[in-house]
C-alpha positions as CSV (number, residue, x, y, z in Angstrom):
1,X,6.8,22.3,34.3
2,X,10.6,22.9,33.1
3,X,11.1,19.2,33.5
4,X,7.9,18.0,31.5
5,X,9.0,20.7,28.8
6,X,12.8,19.0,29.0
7,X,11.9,15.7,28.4
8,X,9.2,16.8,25.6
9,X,11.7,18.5,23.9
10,X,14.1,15.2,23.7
11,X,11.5,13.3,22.5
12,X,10.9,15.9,19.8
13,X,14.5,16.3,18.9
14,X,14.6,12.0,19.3
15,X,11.7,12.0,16.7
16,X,13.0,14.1,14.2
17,X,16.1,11.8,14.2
18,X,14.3,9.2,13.2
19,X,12.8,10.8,10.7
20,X,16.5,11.6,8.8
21,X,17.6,8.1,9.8
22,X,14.4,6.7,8.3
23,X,15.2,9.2,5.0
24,X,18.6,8.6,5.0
25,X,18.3,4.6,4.7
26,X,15.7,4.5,2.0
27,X,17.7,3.6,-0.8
28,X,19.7,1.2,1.3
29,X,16.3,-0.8,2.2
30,X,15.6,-0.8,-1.4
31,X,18.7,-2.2,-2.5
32,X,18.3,-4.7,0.3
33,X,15.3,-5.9,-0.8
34,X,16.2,-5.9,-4.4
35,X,19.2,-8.0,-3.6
36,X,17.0,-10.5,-1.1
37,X,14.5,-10.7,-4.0
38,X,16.6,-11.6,-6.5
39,X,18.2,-14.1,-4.2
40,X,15.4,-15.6,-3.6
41,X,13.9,-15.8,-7.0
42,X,17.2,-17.4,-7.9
43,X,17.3,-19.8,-5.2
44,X,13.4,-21.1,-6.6
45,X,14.5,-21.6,-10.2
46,X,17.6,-23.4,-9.2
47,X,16.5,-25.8,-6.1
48,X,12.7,-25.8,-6.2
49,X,11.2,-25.6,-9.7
50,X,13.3,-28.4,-11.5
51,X,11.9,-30.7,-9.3
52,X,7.9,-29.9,-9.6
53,X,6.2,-32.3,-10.9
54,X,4.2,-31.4,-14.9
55,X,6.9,-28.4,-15.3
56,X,4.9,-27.4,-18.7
57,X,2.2,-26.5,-16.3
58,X,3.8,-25.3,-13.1
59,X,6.3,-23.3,-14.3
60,X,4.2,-20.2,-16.3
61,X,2.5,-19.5,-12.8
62,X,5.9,-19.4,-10.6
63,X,7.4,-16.8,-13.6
64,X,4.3,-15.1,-13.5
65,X,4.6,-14.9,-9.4
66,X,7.5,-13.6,-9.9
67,X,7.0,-11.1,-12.7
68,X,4.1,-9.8,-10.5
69,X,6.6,-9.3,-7.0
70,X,9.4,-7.8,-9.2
71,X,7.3,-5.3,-11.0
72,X,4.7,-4.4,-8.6
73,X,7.8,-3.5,-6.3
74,X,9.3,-1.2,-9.4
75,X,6.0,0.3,-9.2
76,X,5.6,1.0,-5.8
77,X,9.4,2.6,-5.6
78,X,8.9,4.7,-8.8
79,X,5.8,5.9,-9.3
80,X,5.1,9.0,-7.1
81,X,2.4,8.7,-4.2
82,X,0.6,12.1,-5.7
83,X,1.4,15.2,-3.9
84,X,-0.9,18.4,-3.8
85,X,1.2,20.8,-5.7
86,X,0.7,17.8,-8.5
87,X,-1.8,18.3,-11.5
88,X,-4.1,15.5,-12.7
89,X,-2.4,12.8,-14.4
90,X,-3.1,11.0,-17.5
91,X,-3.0,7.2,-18.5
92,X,-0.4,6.6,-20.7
93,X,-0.2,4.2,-23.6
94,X,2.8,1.2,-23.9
95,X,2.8,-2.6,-23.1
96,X,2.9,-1.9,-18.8
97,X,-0.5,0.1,-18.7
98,X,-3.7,-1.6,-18.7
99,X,-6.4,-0.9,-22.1
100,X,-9.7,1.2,-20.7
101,X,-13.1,-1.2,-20.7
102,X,-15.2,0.1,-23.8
103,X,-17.9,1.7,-21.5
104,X,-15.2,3.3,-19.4
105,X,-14.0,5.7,-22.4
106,X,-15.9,8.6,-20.9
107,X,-14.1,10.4,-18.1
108,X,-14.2,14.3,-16.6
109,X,-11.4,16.0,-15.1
110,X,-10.5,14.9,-11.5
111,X,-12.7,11.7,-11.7
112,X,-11.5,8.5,-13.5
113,X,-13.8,5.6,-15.2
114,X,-16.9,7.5,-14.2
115,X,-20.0,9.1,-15.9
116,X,-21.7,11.9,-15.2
117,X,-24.1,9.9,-12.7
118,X,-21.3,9.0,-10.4
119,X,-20.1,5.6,-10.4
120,X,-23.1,3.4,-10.4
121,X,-26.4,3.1,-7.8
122,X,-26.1,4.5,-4.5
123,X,-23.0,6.3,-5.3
124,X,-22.2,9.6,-5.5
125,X,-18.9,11.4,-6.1
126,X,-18.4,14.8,-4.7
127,X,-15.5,17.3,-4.4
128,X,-13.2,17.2,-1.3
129,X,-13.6,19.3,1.1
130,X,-10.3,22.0,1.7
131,X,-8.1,22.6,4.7
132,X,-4.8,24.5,5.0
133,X,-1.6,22.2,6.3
134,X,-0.6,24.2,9.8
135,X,2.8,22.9,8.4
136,X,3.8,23.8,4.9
137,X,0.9,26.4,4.3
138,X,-0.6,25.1,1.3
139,X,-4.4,23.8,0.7
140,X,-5.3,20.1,0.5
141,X,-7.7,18.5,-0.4
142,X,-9.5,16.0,2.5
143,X,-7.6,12.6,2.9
144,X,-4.6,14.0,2.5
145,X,-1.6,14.8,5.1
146,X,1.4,15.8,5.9
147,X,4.6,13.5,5.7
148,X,7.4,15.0,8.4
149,X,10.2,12.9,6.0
150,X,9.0,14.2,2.5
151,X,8.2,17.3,4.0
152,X,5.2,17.6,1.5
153,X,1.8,16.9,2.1
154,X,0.3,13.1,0.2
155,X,-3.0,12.6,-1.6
156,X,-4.7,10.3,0.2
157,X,-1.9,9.5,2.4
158,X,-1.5,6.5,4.3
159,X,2.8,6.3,5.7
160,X,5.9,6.5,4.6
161,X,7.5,3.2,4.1
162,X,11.4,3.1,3.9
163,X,11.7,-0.1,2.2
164,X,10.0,1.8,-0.5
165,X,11.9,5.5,-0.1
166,X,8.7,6.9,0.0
167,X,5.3,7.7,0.8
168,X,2.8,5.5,0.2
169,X,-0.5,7.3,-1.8
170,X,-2.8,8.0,-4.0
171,X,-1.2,6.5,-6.7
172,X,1.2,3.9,-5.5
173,X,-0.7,2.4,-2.6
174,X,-2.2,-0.1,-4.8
175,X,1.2,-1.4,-6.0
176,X,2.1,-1.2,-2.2
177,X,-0.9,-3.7,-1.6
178,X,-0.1,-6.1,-4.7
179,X,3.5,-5.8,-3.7
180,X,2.4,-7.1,-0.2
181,X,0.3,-9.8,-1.8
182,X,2.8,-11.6,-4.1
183,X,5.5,-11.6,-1.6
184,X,3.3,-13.9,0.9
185,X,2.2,-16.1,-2.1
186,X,6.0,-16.5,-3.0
187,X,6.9,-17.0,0.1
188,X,4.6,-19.4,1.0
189,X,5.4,-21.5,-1.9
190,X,8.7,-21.5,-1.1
191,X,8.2,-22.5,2.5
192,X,6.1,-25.2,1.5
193,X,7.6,-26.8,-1.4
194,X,10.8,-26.1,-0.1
195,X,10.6,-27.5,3.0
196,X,12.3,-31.1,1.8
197,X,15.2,-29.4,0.3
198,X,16.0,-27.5,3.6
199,X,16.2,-30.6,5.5
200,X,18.9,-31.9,2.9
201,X,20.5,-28.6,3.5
202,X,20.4,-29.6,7.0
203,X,21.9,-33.1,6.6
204,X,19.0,-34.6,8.2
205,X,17.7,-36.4,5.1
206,X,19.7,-39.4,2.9
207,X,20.8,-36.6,0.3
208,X,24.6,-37.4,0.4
209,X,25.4,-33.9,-1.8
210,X,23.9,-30.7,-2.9
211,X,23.8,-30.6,-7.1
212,X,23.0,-26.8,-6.7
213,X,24.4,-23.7,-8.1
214,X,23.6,-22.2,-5.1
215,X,25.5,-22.8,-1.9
216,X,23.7,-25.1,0.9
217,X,23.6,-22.3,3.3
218,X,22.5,-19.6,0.9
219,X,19.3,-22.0,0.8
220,X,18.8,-21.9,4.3
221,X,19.1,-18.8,5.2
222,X,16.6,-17.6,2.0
223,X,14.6,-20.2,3.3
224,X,14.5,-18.8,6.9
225,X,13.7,-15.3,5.9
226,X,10.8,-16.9,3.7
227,X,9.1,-18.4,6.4
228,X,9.7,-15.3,8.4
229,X,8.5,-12.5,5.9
230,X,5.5,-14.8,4.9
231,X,4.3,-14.9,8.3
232,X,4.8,-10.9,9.3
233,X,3.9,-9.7,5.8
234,X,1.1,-11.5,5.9
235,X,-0.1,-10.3,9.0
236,X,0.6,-6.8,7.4
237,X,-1.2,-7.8,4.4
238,X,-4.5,-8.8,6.4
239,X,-4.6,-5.6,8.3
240,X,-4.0,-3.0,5.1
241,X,-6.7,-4.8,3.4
242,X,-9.0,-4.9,6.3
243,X,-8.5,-1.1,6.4
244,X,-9.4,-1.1,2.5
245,X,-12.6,-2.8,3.0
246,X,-13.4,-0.4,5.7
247,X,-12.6,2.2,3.3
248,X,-9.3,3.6,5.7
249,X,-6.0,4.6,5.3
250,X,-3.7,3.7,8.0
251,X,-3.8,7.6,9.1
252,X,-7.7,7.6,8.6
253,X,-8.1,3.8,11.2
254,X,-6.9,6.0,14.3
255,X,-8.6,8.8,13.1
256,X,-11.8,7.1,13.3
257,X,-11.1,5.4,16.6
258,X,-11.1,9.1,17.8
259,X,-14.1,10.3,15.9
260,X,-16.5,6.9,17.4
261,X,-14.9,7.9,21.2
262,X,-16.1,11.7,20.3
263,X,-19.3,10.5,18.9
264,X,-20.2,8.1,21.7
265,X,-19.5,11.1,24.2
266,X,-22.1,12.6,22.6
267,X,-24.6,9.6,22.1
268,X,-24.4,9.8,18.5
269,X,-22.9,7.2,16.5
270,X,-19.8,7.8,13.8
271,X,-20.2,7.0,9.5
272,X,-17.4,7.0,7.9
273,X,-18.8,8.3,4.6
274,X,-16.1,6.8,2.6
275,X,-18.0,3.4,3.1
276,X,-20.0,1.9,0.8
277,X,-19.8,-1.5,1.4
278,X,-16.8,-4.3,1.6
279,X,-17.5,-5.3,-2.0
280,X,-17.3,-1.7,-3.6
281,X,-14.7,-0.7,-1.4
282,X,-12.2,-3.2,-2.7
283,X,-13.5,-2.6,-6.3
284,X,-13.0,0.7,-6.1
285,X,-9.2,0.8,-4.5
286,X,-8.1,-1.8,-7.1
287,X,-9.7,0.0,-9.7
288,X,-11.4,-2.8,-11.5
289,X,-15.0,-4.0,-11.8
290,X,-18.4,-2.8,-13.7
291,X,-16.7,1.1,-13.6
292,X,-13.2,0.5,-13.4
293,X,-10.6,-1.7,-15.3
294,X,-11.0,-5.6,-16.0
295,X,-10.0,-8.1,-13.2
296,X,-7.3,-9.6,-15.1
297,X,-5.3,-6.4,-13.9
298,X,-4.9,-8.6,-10.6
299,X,-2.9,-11.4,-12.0
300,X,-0.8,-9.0,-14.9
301,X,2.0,-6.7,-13.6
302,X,0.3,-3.8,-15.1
303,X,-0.2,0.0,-14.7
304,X,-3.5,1.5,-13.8
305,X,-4.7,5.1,-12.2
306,X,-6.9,5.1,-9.7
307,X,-10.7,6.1,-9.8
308,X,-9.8,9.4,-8.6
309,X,-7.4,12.0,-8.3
310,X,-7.8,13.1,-4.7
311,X,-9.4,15.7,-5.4
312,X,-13.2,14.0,-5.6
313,X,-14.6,11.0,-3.6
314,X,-17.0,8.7,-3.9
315,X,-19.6,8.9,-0.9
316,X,-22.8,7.0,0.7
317,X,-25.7,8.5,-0.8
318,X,-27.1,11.6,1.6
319,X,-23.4,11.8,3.3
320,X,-21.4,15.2,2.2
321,X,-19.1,14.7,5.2
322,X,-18.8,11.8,8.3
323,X,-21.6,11.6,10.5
324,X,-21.1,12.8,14.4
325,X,-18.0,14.0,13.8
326,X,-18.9,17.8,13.8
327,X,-17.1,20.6,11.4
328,X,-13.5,21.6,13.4
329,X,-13.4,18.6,15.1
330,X,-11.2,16.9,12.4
331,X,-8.0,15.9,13.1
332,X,-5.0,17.1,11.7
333,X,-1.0,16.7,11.4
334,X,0.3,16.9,14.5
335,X,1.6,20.6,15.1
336,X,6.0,20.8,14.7
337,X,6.3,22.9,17.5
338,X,8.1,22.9,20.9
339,X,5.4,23.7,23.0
340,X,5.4,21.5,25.6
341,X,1.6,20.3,26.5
């Protein structure tokens, strides 16, 4: 028993180490990928894009690319993921925030680009359900947790990423997913149509020099990272928006994995009442659709708020909380203690 409550406590004290070094080098990952970024994007205009073919055409797309990774990254590292102590925020006006639809003008406290009906058939929005955080002693909304780095607990939380310096929320996760997004379409044009160009980097094509700014090497190594991030980010991309068509924050997937094992113990079978289809789920976390903002907001680098504050959710139609998983049974943050199990 002394040995089991040893070697828990040195994992503990291992994990809160982590935790600072994962604080601590935050702003270094940022600049990182700032500088990578920029490399890259400089690497594009100077190798790749003088030598596409119908520039007048090809070339508006590739800035826009571009205008997309660098802002949605801005985004992601400035705008705060939404804590609880936080009031509800407004829309602001100025060139980076999207304009409202016309039938989208009417909004109530705590619920964006909704009417009075909820937002549309079979859809109902109702007020989160409260629990106390066993860690900083304040009350949060459901969907929300507690981040051991920020010490504060997240609307609608889903981790905290360190090549953001952050948590990723409420209000930021969308910029998190875009961010995602843009980076495997640059990548990926730039692993394909700069493959030719890294073979004459190589010397194993008949180009006798490099006419580049930028050095040979610097071009392969860009280019190796390229093919590397587009691969793994991509990956990462395909699983955060399988969890937003399932209507799931990271947190929330192993949560429910849990709650169907608890169910099935019980022959009962676990809703997530989150769901309400692929289609609306997607609509609703990007904001944009019949109730939310227009679907050019996909391809513009632009600001929008989310449907919701995190206070109020939109639910399946009968469901006020997740089928066969029974009140108590939620789980929380893990408890910060040094009780050994």
């Amino acid at each position: 028993m002394i040995c089991a409550r040893t070697i828990f406590r040195c994992f503990r004290w291992l994990e809160r180490m982590g935790d600072r070094v994962t604080g601590a080098a935050g702003p270094f990952f940022v600049g990182l990928a700032v500088i990578l970024i920029s490399l890259g994007t400089v690497c594009f205009f100077d190798v790749i894009q003088p030598t596409l073919r119908f520039p007048w055409l090809t070339t508006p797309p590739c800035i826009l690319i571009v205008c997309n990774l660098f802002m949605h990254y801005y985004y992601v590292c400035t705008i705060p993921p939404g804590f609880i102590q936080d009031g509800p925020r407004e829309a602001k006006g100025g060139i980076l925030w999207a304009g409202e639809k016309p039938n989208s003008s009417e909004q109530r406290r705590g619920v964006r680009w909704s009417g009075e009906d909820g937002l549309g058939s079979g859809i109902k929005i109702s007020k989160a359900n409260l629990t106390m955080c066993k860690k900083c002693g304040q009350t949060r909304p459901e969907r929300s947790h507690h981040c051991r780095i920020c010490k504060r607990c997240v609307l609608k939380y889903d981790h905290h990423c360190p090549g953001v310096n952050q948590c990723v929320g409420l209000h930021n996760e969308r910029h998190f997913v875009m961010f995602m997004a843009y980076l495997v379409i640059s990548t990926f044009c730039y692993s394909v149509l700069g493959y030719q160009k890294m073979l004459g980097a190589l010397g194993l094509t008949f180009m006798f020099d490099w006419p580049y700014l930028v050095p040979s090497l610097a071009y392969i190594l860009i280019y190796m990272l390229s093919v590397v991030l587009c691969l793994a980010v991509g990956i990462m991309l395909s699983w955060h928006l399988l969890g937003v068509a399932a209507a799931e924050t990271s947190v929330e997937s192993q949560d429910h994995d849990v709650y169907r094992k608890i169910a099935k113990s019980r022959n009962d079978t676990f809703v997530n009442s989150y769901d309400l289809g692929k289609r609306k789920n997607l609509e609703l976390f990007f904001n944009i659709g019949p109730t939310g903002y227009p679907w050019y907001t996909l391809i513009l680098p632009l600001r929008i708020m989310p449907y919701t504050d995190g206070r109020s959710w939109a639910r399946r139609e009968g469901f006020e909380r997740h089928r066969g998983v029974r009140e108590g049974e939620e789980l929380t943050d893990e408890d910060d203690d040094e009780h050994a199990p």
